[in-house]
C-alpha positions as CSV (number, residue, x, y, z in Angstrom):
1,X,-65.3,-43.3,-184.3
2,X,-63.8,-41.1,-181.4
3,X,-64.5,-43.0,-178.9
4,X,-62.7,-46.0,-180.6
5,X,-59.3,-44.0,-181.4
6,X,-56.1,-45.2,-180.2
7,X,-53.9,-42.8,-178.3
8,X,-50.7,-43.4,-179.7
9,X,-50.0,-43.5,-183.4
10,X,-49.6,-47.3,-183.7
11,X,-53.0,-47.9,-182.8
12,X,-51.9,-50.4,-179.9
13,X,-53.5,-48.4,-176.7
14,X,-57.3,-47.3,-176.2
15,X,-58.0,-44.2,-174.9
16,X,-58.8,-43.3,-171.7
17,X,-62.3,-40.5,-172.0
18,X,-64.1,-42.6,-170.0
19,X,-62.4,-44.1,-167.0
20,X,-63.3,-42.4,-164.2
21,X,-60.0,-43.0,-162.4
22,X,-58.2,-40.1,-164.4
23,X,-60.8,-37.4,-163.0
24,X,-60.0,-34.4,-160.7
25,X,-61.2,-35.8,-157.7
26,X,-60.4,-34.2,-153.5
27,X,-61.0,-35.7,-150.4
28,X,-63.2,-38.5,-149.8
29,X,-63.6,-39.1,-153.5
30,X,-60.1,-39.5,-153.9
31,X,-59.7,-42.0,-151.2
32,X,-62.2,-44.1,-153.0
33,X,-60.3,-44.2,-156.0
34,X,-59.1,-48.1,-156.7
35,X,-55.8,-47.2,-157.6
36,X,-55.1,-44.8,-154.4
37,X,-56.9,-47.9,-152.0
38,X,-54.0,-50.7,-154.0
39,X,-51.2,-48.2,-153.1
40,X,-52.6,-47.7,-149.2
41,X,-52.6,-52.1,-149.0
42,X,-49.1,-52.2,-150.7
43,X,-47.5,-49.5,-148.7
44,X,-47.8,-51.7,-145.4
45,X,-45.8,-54.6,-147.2
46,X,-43.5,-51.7,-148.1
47,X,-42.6,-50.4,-144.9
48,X,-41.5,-53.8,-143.9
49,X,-39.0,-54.0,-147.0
50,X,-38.1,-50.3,-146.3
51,X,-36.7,-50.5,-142.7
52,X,-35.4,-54.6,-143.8
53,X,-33.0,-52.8,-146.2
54,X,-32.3,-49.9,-143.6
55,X,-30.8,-52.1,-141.1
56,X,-28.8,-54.5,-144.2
57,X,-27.7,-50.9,-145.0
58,X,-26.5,-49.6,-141.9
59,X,-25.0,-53.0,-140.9
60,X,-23.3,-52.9,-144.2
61,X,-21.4,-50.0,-143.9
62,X,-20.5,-50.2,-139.9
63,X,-18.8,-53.8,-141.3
64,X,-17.1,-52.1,-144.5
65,X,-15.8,-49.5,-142.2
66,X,-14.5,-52.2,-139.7
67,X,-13.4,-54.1,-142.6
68,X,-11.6,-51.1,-143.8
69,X,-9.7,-50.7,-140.5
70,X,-8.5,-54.2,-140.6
71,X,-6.6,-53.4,-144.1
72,X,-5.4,-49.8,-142.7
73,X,-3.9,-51.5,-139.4
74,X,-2.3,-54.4,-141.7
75,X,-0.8,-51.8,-144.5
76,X,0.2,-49.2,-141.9
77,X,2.0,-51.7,-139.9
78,X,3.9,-54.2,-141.8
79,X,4.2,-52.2,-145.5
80,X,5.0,-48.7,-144.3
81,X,6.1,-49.1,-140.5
82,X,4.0,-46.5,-140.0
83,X,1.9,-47.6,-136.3
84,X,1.1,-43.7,-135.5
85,X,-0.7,-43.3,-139.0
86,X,-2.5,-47.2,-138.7
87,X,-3.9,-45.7,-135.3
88,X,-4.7,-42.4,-135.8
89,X,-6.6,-43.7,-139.5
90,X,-8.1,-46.5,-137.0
91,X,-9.4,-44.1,-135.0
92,X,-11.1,-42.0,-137.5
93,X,-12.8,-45.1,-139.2
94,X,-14.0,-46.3,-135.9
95,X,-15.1,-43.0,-134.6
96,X,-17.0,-42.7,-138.3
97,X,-18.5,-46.5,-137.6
98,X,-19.5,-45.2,-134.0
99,X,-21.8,-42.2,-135.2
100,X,-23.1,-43.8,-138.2
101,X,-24.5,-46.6,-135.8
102,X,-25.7,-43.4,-133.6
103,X,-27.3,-41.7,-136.2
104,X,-29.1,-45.1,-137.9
105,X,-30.3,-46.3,-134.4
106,X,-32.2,-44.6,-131.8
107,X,-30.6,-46.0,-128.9
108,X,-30.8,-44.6,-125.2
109,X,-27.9,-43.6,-123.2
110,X,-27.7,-46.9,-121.4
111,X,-27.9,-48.6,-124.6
112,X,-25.4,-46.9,-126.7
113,X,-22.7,-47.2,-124.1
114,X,-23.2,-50.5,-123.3
């Protein structure tokens, strides 16, 4: 009757004694394990979501950065008549746009200055 008792108090899960999958296992005998092999085959489909939503990201905030310049240039112009501010602030958000690009890509010298 052990064999058939549920593991949680509602009776709705077996247990696991005998699945060989939840053993201590190193090594090769780990590698073998069918759970460890489904991870491995999913983890190349992975990688191509992972770096997809890298460069969305890294796109995404160089435009929200331009984007943001675009509103600072507009308010510091026409609402407070302020041009020194709008160009200073423009050239912090574009300086901040610049290195986030340089730190997302690996670009060469010829690349990132052209």
């Amino acid at each position: 009757a052990a064999a058939f008792a549920a593991a949680d108090p509602w009776g709705l899960e077996r247990r696991a004694d005998h699945t060989t999958e939840l053993g201590c296992f190193y090594g090769r005998d780990c590698a073998n394990l069918r759970h460890v092999k489904l991870i491995r085959q999913a983890a190349v489909y992975w990688q191509t979501y992972e770096a997809f939503a890298r460069v969305s990201l890294s796109v995404g905030v160089n435009q929200l950065m331009l984007s943001i310049t675009y509103y600072v240039i507009g308010w510091g112009l026409v609402v407070c008549n302020e041009p020194v501010a709008a160009l200073c602030a423009v050239c912090v958000l574009v300086g901040a746009a610049y290195l986030v690009a340089a730190v997302d890509l690996t670009l060469s010298l010829f690349e990132r200055w052209a």
